[in-house]
C-alpha positions in Angstrom: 2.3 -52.1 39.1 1.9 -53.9 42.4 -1.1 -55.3 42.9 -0.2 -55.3 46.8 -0.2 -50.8 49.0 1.3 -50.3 51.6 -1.0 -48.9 54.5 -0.1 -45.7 55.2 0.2 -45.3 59.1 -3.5 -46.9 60.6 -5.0 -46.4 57.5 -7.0 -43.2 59.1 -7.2 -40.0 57.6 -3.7 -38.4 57.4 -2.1 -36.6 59.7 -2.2 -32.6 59.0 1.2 -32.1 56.4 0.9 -35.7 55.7 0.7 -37.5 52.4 -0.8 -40.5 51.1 1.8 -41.7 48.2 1.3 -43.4 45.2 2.3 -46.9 46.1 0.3 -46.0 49.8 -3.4 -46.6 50.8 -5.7 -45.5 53.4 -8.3 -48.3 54.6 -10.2 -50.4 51.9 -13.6 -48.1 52.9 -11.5 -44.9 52.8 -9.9 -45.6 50.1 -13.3 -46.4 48.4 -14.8 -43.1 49.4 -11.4 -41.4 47.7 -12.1 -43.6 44.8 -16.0 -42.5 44.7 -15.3 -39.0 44.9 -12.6 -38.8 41.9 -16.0 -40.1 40.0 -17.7 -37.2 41.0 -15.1 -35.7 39.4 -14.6 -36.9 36.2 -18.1 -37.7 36.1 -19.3 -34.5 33.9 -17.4 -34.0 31.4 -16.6 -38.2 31.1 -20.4 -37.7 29.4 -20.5 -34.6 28.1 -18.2 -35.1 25.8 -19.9 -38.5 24.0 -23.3 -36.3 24.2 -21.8 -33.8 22.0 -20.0 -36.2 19.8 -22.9 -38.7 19.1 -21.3 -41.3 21.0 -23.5 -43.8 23.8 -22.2 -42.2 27.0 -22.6 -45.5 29.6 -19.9 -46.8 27.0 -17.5 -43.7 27.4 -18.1 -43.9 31.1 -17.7 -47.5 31.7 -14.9 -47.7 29.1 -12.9 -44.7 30.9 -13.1 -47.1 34.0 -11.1 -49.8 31.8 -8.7 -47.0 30.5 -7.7 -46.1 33.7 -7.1 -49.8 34.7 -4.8 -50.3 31.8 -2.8 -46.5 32.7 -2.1 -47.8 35.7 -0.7 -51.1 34.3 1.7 -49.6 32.0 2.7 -47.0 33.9 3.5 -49.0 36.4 1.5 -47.5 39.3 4.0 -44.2 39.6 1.1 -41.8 37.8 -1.9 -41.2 39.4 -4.3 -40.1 36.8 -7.7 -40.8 35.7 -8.4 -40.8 31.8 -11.9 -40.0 30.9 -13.5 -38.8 27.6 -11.2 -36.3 25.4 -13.1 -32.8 24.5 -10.2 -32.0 22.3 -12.5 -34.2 19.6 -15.5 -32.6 19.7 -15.2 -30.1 17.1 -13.4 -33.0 14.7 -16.3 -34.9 15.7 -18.5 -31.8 14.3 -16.9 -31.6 11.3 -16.4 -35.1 10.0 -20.6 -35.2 10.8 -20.8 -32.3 8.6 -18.8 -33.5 5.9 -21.2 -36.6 6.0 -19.3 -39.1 8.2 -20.8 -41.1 10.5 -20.4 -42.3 14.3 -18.3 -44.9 13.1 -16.3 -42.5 11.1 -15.8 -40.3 13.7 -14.6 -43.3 16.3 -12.3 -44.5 13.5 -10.4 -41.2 13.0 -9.9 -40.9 17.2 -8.4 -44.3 17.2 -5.5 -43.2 14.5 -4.6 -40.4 16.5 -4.8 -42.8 19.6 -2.1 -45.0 17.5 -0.1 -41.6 16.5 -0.1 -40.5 20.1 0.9 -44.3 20.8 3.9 -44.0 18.9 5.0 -40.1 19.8 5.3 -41.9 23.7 7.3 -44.6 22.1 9.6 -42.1 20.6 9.9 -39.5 23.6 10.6 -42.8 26.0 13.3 -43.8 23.7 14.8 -40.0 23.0 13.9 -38.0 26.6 11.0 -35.5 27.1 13.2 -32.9 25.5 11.9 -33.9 21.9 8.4 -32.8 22.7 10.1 -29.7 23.8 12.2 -29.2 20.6 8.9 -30.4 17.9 6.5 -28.5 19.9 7.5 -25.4 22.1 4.9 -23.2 23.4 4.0 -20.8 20.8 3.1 -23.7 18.7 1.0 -25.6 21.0 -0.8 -22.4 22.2 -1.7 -22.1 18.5 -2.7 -25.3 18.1 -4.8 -25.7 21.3 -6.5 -22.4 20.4 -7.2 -23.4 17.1 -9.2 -26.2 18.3 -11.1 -24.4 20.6 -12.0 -21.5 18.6 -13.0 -23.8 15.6 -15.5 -25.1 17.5 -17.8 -21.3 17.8 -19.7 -22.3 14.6 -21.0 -25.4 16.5 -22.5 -23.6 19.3 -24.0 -20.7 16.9 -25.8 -23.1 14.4 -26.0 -26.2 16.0 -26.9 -26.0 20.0 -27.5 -22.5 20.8 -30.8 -22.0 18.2 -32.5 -25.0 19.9 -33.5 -23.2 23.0 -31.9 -19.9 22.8 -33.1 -18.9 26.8 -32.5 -21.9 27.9 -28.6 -21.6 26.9 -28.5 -18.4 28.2 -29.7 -19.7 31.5 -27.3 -22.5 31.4 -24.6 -20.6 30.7 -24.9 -17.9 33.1 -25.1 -20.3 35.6 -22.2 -22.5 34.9 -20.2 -18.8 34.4 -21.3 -18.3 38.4 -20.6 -22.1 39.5 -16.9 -21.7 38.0 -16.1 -18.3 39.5 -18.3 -17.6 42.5 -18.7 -21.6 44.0 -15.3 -22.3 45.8 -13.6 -25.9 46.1 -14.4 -28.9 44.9 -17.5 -27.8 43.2 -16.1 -25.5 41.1 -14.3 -28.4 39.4 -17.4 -30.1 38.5 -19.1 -26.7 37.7 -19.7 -28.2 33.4 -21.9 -31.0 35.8 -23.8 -28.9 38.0 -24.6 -26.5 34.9 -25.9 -29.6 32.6 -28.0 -30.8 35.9 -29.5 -26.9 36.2 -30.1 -26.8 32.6 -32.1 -29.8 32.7 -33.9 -28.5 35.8 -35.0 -25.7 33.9 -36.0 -27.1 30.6 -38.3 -29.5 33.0 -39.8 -26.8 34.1 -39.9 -24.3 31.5 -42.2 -27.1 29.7 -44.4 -27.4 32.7 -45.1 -23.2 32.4 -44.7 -22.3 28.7 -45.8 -26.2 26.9 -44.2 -27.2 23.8 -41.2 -24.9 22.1 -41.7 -24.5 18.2 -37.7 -24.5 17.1 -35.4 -26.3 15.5 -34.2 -29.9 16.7 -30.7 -31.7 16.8 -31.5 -33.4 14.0 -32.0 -29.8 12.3 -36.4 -29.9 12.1 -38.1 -27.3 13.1 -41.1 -28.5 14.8 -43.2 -28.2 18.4 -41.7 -30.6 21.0 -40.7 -31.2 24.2 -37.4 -29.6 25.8 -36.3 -32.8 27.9 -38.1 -35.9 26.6 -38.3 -38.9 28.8 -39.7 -41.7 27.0 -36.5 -43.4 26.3 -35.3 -43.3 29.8 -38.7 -45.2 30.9 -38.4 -48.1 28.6 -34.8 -48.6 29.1 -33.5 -51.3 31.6 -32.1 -50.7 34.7 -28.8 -53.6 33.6 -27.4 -54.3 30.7 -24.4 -54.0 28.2 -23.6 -50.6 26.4 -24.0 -50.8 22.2 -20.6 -51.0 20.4 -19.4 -50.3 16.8 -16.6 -51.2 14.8 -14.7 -48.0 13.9 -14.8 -47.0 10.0 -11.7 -45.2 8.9 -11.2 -42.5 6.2 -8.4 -40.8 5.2 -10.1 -36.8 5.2 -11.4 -37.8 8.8 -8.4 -38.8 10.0 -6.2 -36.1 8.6 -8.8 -33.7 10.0 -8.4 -35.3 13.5 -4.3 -35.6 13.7 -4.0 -32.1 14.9 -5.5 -32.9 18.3 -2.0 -35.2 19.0 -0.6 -32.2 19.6 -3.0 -31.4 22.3 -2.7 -34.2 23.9 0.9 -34.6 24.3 0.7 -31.0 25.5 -1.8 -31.8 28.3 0.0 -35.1 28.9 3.1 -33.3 29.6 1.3 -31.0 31.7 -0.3 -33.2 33.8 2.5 -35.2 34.2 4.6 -32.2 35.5 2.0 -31.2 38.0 1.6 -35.0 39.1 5.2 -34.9 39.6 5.3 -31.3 41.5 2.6 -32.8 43.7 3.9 -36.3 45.0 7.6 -35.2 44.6 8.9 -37.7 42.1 10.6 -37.4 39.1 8.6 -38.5 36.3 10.2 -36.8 33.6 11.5 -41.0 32.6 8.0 -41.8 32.7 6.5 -39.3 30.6 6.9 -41.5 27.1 5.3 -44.4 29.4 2.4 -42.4 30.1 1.5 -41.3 26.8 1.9 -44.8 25.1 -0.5 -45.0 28.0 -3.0 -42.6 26.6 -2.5 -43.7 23.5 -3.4 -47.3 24.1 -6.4 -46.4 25.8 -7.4 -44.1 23.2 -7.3 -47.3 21.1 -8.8 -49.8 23.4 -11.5 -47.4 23.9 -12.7 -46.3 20.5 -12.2 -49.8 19.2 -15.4 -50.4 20.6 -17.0 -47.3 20.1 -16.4 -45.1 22.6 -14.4 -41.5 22.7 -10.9 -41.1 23.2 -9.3 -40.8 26.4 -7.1 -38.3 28.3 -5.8 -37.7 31.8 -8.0 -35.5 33.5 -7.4 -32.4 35.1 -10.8 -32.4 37.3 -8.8 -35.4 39.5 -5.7 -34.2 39.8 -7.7 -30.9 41.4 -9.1 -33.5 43.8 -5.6 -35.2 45.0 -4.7 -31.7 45.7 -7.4 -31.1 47.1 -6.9 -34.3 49.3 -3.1 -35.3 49.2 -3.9 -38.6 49.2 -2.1 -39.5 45.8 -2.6 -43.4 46.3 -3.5 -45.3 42.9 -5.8 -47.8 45.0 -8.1 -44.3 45.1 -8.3 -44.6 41.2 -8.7 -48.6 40.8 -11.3 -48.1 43.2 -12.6 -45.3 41.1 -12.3 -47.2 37.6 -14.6 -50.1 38.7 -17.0 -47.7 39.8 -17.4 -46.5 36.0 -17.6 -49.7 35.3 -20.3 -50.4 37.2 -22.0 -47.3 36.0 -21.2 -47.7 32.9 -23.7 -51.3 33.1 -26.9 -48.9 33.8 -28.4 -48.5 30.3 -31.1 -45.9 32.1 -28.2 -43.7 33.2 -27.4 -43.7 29.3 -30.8 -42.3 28.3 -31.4 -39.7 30.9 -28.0 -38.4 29.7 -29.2 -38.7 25.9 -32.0 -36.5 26.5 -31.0 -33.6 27.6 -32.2 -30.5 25.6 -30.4 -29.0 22.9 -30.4 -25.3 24.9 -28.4 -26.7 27.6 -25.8 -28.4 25.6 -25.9 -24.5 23.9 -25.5 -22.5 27.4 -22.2 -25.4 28.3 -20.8 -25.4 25.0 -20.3 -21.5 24.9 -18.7 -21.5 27.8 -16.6 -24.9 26.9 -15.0 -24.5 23.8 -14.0 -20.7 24.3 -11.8 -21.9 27.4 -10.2 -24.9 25.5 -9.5 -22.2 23.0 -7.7 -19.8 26.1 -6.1 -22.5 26.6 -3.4 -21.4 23.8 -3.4 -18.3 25.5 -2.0 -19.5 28.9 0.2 -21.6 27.4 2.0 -18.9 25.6 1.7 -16.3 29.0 3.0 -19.2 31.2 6.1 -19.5 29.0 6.2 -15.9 28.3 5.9 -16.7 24.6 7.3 -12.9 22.6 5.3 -12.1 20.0 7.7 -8.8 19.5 9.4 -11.9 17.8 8.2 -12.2 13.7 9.0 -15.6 14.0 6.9 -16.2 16.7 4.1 -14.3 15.1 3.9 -14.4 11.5 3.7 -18.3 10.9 1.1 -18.4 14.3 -1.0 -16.0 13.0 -1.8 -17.5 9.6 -2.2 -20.5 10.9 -4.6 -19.2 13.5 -6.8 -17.2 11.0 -6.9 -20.4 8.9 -8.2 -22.7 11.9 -10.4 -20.3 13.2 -11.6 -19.1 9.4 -12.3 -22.9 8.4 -10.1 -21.9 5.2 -9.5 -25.2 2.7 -6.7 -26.1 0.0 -8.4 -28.5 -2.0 -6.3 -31.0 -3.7 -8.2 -33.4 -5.6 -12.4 -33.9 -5.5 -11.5 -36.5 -2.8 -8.9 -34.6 -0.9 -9.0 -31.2 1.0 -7.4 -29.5 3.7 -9.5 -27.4 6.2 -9.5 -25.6 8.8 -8.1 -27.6 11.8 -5.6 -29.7 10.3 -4.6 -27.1 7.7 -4.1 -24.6 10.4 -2.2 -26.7 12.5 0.0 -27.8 9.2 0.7 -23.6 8.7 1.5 -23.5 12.2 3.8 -26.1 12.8 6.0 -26.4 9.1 5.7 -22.4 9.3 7.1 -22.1 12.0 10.2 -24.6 11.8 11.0 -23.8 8.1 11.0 -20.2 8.8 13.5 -20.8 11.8 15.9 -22.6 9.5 16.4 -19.4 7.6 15.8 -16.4 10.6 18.7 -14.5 11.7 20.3 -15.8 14.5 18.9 -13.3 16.7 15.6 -14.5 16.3 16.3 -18.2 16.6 17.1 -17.5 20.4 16.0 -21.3 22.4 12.2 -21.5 23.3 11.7 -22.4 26.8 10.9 -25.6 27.8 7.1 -26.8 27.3 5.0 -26.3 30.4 1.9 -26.9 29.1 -1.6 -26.7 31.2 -1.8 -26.5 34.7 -4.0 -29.1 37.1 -7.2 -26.4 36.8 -7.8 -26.7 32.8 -10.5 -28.4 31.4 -10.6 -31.2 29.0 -8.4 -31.3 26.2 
């Protein structure tokens, strides 16, 4: 990547039909203000997602800065992408907690998929795109994207949701209406502006109605305060994030390899609409950018924070724009950074009420899991076909059913990774022996479009 932009034209705003390219920048300020605004953007779910995983959310923000950095390093500058915090891993996250893991557990298991995801960009840069293609065509990626979405339903109903049942039926109508009826750019940050109203509310539901008498994340039922501030007024305006070493486990891991497949679907989907956007062909550079992902993944969880993926919410925002410059998204990474280095940030975003991460969730989860759904309309997936639906729909129930094979007293396969393994061998061994006429060539992989949330 050069270090060194061309200035497009004066370095003013673009001339109407105009674009700014990759290797192009407006002025330094301009450029800044494009660079603040993809914040803005990535900005919500970047900390949601540590919030719902356990995870110190001014490391996931500061450390998505330093992801980006090193995406644009190895993929050379042609990919303009920001990579923030992964949803795809919360539900793994929920489960390994269940199952009695801990933070570090949970960190250890996203950076092996990191290093799987690593090594699957290795392998498509050496062979083409057209192996992700062949190893995952549509109807198994829908399964396996909707898989991790659904699995996640138990989380809101037991976990969030009975904190503050009114408050996450608040929040959630809310964000419902900020994602349909709000146009533009603030319907991409809609998960934001619903955790910001949710918080609004529980501040003033304890002015009204006092103390709630319910249960608390750490699963107490007791009278306490919706949004508790005390944290946030003894913590320092400066100062480092907390790391952890990561803590690896073999049933954590296992139940956290399934989300690869995710990823190199919304990698490949990004990249495509990147690509449709600025013109280019990146289909060469798509094995570069998820041994981009993948490093970052690792770099990132190494110290504790949440794995990393390209985010949809920006790409939105160059459309939005057409100013596809990656000086916009340098700009943008040390501004995480920067953010990232405010410990008081951290604890206003560790306190906010159980009922609002309830009313997000909700909404959250069941479009990751929709997410299948598109996949297999987009590619007109047939499930007329048996071989399209028999293997899919086990594999399905399975996820969704949190149905286990145990092996040993140390070894069992649930949900998640057992659907996905249903899914996937299923579906491949059952096309070795289908009659010709039903082994017809699945279209190629166009995964999520640039309006999808985090994966």
């Amino acid at each position: 990547m050069a270090l060194g932009w061309k200035l497009h034209g004066d370095g003013g705003t673009p001339a109407p039909g105009e674009v700014v390219r990759p290797g192009e920048r407006l002025s330094w300020p301009r450029t800044a203000g494009l660079g603040a605004q993809h914040v803005v953007a990535m900005f919500g779910a970047t900390f949601v997602a540590p919030v719902l995983m356990g995870l110190d959310p001014n490391l996931a923000v500061l450390l998505s800065g330093v992801a980006t950095i090193l995406f644009l390093l190895i993929t050379r500058g042609r990919i303009p992408s920001y990579l923030g915090s992964s949803l795809s891993f919360v539900g793994v996250a929920a489960s390994i907690k269940a199952a009695g893991g801990g933070i570090g557990t949970v960190t250890g298991a996203m950076f092996a998929v990191g290093a799987v995801l690593l090594a699957a960009g290795v392998v498509v840069q050496l062979l083409g795109a057209r192996v992700v293609h062949a190893v995952l065509p549509p109807v198994v990626t829908g399964a396996v994207v909707m898989i991790i979405g659904f699995n996640l339903a138990p989380v809101v109903a037991r976990t969030y949701w009975p904190q503050d049942q009114w408050i996450a039926l608040l929040t959630m109508a809310f964000t419902l209406c900020a994602m349909v009826v709000v146009r533009g750019f603030w319907s991409r940050i809609a998960v934001f502006l619903g955790l910001i109203f949710g918080y609004l509310v529980s501040w003033v539901f304890d002015r009204v109605f006092g103390r709630i008498h319910s249960v608390t994340g750490a699963g107490q039922v007791t009278d306490h305060w919706r949004v508790d501030l005390e944290g946030v007024r003894h913590a320092d305006w400066f100062g480092l994030p907390s790391l952890h070493a990561p803590d690896f486990k073999l049933s954590a891991v296992l139940l956290a390899l399934p989300v690869v497949v995710a990823l190199i679907a919304e990698n490949a989907g990004h990249v495509k609409a990147v690509a449709e956007m600025t013109g280019d062909d990146l289909d060469p550079d798509l094995g570069r950018a998820i041994i981009a992902d993948g490093a970052a993944s690792m770099l990132s969880t190494a110290a504790g924070g949440p794995a990393t993926t390209t985010y949809a919410e920006n790409i939105g925002v160059m459309a939005a724009t057409r100013v596809y410059s990656t000086a916009a998204y340098l700009c943008a990474a040390l501004f995480a950074i920067l953010c990232g280095l405010c410990p008081k940030f951290g604890a206003v975003v560790a306190a906010t009420p159980g009922g609002v991460l309830g009313g997000i969730t909700v909404v959250l989860y069941g479009m990751i899991g929709l997410l299948g759904a598109k996949i297999w309309h987009q590619n007109r997936v047939d499930f007329g076909n048996p071989l399209n639906l028999v293997p899919i729909a086990a594999g399905i129930i399975i996820g969704i059913g949190d149905v286990s094979i145990r092996f040993s007293a140390d070894f069992t396969l649930d949900g998640i990774p057992l659907g996905t393994v249903v899914t996937i061998a299923g579906y491949h061994l059952l096309r070795l022996f289908a009659p010709p006429h039903l082994r017809s060539d699945p279209p190629l992989l166009d995964a999520t479009e640039p309006d999808n949330p985090r994966n």
